[in-house]
One Martini backbone bead per residue (centre of mass of N, CA, C, O) as a GRO file, in nm:
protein
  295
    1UNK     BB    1  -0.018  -8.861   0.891
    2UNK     BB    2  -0.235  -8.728   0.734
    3UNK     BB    3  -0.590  -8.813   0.567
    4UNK     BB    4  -0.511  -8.635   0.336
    5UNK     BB    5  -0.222  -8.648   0.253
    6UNK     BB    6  -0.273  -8.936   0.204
    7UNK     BB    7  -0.466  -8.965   0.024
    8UNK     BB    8  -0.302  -8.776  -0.219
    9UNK     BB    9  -0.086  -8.998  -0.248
   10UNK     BB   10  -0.250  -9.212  -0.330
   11UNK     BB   11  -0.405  -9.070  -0.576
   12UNK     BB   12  -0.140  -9.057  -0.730
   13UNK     BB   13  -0.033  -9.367  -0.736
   14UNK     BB   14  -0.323  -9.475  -0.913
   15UNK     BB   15  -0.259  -9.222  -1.132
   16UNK     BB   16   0.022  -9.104  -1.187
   17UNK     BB   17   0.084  -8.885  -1.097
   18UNK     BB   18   0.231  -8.585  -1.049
   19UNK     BB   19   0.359  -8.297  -0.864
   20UNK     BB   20   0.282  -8.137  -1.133
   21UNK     BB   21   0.004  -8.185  -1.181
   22UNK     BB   22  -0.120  -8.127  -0.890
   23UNK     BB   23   0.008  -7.844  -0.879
   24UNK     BB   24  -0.176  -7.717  -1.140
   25UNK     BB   25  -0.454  -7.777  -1.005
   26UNK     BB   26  -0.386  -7.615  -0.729
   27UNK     BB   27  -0.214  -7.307  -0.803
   28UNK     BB   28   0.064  -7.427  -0.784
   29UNK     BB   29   0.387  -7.559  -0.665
   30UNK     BB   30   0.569  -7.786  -0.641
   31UNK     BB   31   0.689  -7.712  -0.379
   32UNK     BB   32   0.449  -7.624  -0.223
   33UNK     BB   33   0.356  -7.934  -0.237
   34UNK     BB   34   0.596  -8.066  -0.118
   35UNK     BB   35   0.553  -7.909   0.176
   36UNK     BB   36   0.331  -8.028   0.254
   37UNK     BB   37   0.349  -8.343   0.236
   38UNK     BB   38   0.604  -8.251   0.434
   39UNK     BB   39   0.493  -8.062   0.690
   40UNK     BB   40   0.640  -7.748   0.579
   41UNK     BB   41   0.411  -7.575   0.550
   42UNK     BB   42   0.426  -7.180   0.574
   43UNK     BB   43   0.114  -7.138   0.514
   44UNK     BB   44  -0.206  -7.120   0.466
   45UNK     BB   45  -0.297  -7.451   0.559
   46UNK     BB   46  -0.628  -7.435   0.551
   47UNK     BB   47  -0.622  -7.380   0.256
   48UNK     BB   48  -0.489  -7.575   0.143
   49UNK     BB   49  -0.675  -7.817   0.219
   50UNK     BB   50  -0.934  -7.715   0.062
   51UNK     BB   51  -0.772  -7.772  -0.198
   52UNK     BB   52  -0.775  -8.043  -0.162
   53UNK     BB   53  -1.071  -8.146  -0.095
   54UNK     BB   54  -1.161  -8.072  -0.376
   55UNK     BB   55  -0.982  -8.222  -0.573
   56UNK     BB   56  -1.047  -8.530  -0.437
   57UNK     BB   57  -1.381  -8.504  -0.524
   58UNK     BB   58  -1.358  -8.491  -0.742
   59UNK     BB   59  -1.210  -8.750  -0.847
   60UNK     BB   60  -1.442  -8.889  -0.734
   61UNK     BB   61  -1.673  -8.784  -0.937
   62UNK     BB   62  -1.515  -8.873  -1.218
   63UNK     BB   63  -1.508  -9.150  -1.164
   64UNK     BB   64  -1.810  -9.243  -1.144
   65UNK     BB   65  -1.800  -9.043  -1.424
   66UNK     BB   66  -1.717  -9.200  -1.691
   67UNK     BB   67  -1.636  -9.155  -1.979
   68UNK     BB   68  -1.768  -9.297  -2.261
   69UNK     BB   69  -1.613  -9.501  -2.489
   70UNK     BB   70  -1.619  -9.505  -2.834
   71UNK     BB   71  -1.573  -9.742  -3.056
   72UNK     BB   72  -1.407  -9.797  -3.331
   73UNK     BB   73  -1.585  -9.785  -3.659
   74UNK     BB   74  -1.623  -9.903  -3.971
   75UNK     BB   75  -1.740  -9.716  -4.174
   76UNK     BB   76  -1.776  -9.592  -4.466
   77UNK     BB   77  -1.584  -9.341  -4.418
   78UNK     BB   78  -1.364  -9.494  -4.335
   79UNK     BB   79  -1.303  -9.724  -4.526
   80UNK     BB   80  -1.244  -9.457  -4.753
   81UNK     BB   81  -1.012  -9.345  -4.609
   82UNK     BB   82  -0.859  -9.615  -4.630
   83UNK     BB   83  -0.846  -9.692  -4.926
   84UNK     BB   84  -0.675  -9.455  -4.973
   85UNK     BB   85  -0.450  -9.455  -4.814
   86UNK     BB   86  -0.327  -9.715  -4.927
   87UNK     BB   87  -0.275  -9.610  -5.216
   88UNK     BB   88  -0.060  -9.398  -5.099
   89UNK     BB   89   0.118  -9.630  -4.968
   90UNK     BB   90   0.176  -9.799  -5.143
   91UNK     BB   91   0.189  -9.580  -5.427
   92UNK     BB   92   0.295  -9.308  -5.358
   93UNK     BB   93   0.064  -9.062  -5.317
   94UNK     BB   94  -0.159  -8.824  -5.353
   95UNK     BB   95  -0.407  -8.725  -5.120
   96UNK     BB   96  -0.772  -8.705  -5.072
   97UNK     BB   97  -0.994  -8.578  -4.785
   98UNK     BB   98  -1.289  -8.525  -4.756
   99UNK     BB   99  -1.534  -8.321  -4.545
  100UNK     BB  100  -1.727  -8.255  -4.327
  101UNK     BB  101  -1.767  -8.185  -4.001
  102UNK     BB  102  -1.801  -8.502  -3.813
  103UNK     BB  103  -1.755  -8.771  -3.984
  104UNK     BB  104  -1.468  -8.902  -3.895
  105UNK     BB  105  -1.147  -8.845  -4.020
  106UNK     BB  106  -1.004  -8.841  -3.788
  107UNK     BB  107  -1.059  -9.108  -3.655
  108UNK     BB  108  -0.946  -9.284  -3.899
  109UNK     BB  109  -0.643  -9.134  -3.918
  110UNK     BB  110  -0.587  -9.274  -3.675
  111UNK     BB  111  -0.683  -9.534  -3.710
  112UNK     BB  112  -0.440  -9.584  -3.947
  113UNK     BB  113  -0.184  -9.504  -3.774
  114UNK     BB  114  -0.217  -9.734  -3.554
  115UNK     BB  115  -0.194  -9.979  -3.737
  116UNK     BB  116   0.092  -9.791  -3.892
  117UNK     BB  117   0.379  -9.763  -3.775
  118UNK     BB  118   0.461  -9.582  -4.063
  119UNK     BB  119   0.298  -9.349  -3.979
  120UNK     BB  120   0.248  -9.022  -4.029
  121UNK     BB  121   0.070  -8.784  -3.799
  122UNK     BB  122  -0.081  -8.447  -3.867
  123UNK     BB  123  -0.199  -8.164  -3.664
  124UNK     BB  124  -0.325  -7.938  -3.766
  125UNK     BB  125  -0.352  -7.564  -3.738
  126UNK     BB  126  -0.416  -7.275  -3.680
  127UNK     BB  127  -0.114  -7.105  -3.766
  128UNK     BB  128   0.046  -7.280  -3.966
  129UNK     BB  129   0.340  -7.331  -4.078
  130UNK     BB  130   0.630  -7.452  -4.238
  131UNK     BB  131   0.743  -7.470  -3.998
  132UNK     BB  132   0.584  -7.627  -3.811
  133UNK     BB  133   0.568  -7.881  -4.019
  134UNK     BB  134   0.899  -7.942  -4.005
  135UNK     BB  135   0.932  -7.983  -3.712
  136UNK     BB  136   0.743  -8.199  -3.680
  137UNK     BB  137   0.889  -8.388  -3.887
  138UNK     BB  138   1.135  -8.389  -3.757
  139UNK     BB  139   1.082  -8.521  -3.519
  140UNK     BB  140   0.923  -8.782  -3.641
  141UNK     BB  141   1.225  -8.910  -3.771
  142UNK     BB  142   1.461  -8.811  -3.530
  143UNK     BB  143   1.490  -8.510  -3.464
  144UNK     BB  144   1.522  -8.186  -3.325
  145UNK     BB  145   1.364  -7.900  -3.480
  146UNK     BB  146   1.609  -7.781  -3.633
  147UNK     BB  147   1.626  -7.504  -3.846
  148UNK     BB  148   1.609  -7.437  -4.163
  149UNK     BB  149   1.359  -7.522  -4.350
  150UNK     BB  150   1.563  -7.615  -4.580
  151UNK     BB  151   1.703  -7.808  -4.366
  152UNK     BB  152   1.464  -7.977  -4.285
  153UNK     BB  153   1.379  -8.090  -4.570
  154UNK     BB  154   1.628  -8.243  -4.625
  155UNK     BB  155   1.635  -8.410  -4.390
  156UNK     BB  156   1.347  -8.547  -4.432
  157UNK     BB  157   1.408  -8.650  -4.749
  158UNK     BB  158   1.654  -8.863  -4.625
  159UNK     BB  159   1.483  -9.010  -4.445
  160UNK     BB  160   1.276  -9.119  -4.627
  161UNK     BB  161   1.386  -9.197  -4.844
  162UNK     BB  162   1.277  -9.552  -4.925
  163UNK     BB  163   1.061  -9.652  -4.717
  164UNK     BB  164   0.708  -9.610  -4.762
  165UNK     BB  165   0.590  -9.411  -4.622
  166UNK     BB  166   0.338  -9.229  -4.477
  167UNK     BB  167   0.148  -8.870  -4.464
  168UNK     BB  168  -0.063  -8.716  -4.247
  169UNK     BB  169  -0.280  -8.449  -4.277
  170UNK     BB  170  -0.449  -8.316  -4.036
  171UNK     BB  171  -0.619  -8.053  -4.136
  172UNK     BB  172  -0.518  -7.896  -4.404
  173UNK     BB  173  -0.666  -7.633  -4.476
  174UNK     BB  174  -0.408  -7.468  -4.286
  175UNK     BB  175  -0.234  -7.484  -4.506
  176UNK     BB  176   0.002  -7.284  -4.626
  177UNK     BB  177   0.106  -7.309  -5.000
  178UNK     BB  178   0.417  -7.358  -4.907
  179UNK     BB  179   0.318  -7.627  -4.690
  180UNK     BB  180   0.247  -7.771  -4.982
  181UNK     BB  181   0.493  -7.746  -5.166
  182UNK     BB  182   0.679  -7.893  -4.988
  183UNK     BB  183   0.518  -8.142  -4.965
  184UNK     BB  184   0.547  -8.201  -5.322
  185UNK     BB  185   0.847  -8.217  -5.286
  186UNK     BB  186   0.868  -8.488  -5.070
  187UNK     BB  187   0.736  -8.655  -5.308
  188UNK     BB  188   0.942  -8.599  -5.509
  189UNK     BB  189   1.206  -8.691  -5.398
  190UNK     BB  190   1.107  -8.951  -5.162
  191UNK     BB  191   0.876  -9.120  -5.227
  192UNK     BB  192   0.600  -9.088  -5.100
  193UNK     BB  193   0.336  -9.069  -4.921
  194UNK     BB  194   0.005  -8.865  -4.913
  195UNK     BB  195  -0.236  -8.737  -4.708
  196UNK     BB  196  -0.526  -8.514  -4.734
  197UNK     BB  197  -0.734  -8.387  -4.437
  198UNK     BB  198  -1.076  -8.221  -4.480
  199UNK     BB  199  -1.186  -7.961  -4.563
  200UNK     BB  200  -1.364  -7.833  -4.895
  201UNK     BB  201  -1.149  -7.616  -4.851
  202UNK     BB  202  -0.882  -7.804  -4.956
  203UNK     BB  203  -0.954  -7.828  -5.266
  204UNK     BB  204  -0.913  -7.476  -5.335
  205UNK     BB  205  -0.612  -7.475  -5.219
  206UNK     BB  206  -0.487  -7.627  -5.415
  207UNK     BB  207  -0.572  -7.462  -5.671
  208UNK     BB  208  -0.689  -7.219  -5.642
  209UNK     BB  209  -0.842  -6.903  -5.715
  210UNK     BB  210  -0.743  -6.939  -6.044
  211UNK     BB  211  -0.562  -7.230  -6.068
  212UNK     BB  212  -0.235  -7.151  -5.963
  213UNK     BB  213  -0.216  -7.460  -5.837
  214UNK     BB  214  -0.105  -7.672  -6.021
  215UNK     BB  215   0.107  -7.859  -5.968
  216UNK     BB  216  -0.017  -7.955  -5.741
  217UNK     BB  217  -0.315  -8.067  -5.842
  218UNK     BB  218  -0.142  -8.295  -6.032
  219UNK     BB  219  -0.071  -8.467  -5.766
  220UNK     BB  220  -0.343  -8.595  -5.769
  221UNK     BB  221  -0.433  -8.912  -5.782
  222UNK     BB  222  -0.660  -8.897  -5.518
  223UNK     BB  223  -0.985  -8.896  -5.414
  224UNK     BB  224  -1.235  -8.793  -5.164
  225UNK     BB  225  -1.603  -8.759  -5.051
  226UNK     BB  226  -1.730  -8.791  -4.798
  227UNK     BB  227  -1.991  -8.902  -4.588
  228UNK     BB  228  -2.189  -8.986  -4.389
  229UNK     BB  229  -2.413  -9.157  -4.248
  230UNK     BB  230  -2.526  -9.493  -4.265
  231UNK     BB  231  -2.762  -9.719  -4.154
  232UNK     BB  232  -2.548  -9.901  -4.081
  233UNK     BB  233  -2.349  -9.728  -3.890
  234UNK     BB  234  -2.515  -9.673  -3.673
  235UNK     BB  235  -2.605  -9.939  -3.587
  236UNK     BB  236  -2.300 -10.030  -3.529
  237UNK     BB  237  -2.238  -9.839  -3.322
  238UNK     BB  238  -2.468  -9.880  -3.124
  239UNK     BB  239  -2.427 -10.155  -3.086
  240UNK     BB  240  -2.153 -10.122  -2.956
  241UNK     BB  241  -2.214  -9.919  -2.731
  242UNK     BB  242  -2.529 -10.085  -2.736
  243UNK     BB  243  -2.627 -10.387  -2.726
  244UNK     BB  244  -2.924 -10.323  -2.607
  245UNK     BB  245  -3.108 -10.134  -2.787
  246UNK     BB  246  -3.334 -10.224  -2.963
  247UNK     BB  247  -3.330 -10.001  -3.246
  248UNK     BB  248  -3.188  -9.751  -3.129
  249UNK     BB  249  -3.076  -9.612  -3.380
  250UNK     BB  250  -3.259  -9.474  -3.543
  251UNK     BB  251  -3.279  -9.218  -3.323
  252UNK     BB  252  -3.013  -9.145  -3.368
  253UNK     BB  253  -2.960  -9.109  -3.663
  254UNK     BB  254  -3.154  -8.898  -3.665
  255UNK     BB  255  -3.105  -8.674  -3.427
  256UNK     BB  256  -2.763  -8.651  -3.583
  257UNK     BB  257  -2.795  -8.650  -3.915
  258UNK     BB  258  -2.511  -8.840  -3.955
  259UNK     BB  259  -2.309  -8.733  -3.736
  260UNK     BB  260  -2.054  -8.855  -3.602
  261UNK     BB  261  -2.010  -8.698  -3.357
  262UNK     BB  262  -2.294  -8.639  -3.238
  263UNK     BB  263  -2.384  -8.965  -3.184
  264UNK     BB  264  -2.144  -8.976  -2.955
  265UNK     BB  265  -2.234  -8.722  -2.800
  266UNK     BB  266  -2.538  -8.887  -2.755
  267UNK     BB  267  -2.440  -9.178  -2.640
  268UNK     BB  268  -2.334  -9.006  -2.371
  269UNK     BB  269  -2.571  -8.882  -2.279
  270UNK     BB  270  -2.797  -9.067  -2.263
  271UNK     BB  271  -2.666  -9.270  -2.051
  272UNK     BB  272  -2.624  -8.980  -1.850
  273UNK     BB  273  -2.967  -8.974  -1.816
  274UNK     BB  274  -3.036  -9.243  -1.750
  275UNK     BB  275  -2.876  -9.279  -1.496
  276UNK     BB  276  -2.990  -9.000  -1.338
  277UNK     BB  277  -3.287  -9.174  -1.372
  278UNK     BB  278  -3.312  -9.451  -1.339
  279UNK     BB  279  -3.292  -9.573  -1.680
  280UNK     BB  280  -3.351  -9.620  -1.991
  281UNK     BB  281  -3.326  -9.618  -2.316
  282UNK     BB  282  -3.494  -9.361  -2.477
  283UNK     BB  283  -3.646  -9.187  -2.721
  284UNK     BB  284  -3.690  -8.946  -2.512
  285UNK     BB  285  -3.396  -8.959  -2.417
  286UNK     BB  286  -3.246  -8.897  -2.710
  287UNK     BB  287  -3.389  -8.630  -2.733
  288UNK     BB  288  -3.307  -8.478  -2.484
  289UNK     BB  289  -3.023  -8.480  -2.536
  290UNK     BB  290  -2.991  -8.353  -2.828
  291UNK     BB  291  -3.110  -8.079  -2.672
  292UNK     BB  292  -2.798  -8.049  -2.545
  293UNK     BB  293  -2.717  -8.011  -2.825
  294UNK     BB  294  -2.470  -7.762  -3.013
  295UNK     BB  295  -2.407  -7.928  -3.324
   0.00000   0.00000   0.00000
């Protein structure tokens, strides 16, 4: 066997690829990718060579430069976001979490449901509508995401009902009125909590554009405007990302505006341009970061 086809069989198996994923890789078959591998590929072997040494030195280029994963950290904006939850979740309730991109709800309604095994966490998206949001539910409860819409409403009220569960809609301002509708029907008929989190025009599309959906928006328990990062937030972040940065949070939470979104992707450009550069991190380099920064 050539040193090609070993190297990529090994680095197959220390990252367990599949067949299938390393040949959408090399915008081949399967079969082409198998046939290859087992020295039986008739097409022009030279190209294919060419394109697995490709391949294979990305894989080792990235593997050198892994993206620097920022730990969780329980910001005011995130303990606010949890306390909301756990509201909804102890006591039944639909709650809202809402503010600006970027600061962190995201991170936190993931980190709240991964702490609890019963919450149903869904990441709506543009394009969402009843359909989509009941099929989701319906997978996620145990069943297989088919019927009508009413069959399926049906279904998850049943899985639900007592069991004290909650819903997380992420990104929830997508959800058209149907689709906030119908989830007001399964917290009153199955009686568990739900928290809708996203930007403060969620809180427009409760109420309606001239209060017509007051309905909806009288089931609303509780509600929260999170809000950016405070120093202590930032200091928090730094220090975990960075323990030796001695103080260089002030100058992160300048440059990111207190946006956690920007401050995480701010200490991983740092990181990389101090590495680049064979230095420590200094204002001078979280400033040039900063400025390679688009939002």
């Amino acid at each position: 066997m050539s040193d090609l086809r070993q190297g990529l069989k090994n680095l197959m198996e220390e990252l367990a690829l599949s067949q299938a994923v390393v040949a959408r890789a090399l915008g081949c078959s399967s079969a082409t990718l198998s046939q290859w591998l087992s020295d039986t590929y008739k097409g022009n072997v030279a190209k294919f060579d060419e394109a697995v040494k490709g391949f294979l030195q990305r894989q080792k280029e990235r593997s050198k430069s892994r993206k620097k994963e920022i730990e969780f950290v329980m910001t005011s904006t995130a303990t606010r976001l949890f306390e909301v939850a756990r509201t909804c979740h102890l006591d039944g309730e639909i709650g809202v979490a809402y503010g600006e991109a970027g600061i962190g709800k995201t991170v936190a309604a993931k980190a709240y449901a991964a702490r609890n095994s019963d919450v149903i966490l869904v990441e709506a998206d543009l394009g969402y509508t009843a359909r989509s949001l009941f099929t989701d539910l319906h997978h996620r409860v145990g069943l297989d995401g088919t019927g009508t819409v009413h069959n399926m409403f049906e279904d998850v009220v049943g899985k639900l009902s007592g069991t004290g569960r909650l819903i997380i809609v992420d990104e929830a301002e997508h959800l058209p009125y149907r689709a906030l509708e119908l989830l007001r029907r399964v917290y009153d008929k199955a009686g568990i909590g739900i928290l809708l989190v996203g930007m403060p025009r969620l809180v427009h599309n409760l109420r309606g554009k001239k209060g017509e959906y007051a309905q909806l928006y009288s089931r609303v328990g509780i509600a929260a405007n999170l809000q950016r990062l405070q120093e202590g937030d930032a200091e928090a972040i730094v220090k975990t990302a960075l323990p030796q940065s001695n103080g260089l949070w002030k100058d992160f939470l300048r440059e990111s505006g207190g946006n956690n979104r920007r401050m995480n992707l701010l200490i991983v450009r740092s990181i990389r341009l101090a590495e680049v550069n064979d230095t420590h991190i200094t204002p001078e380099i979280i400033h040039l970061a900063a400025k390679m920064l688009i939002i």
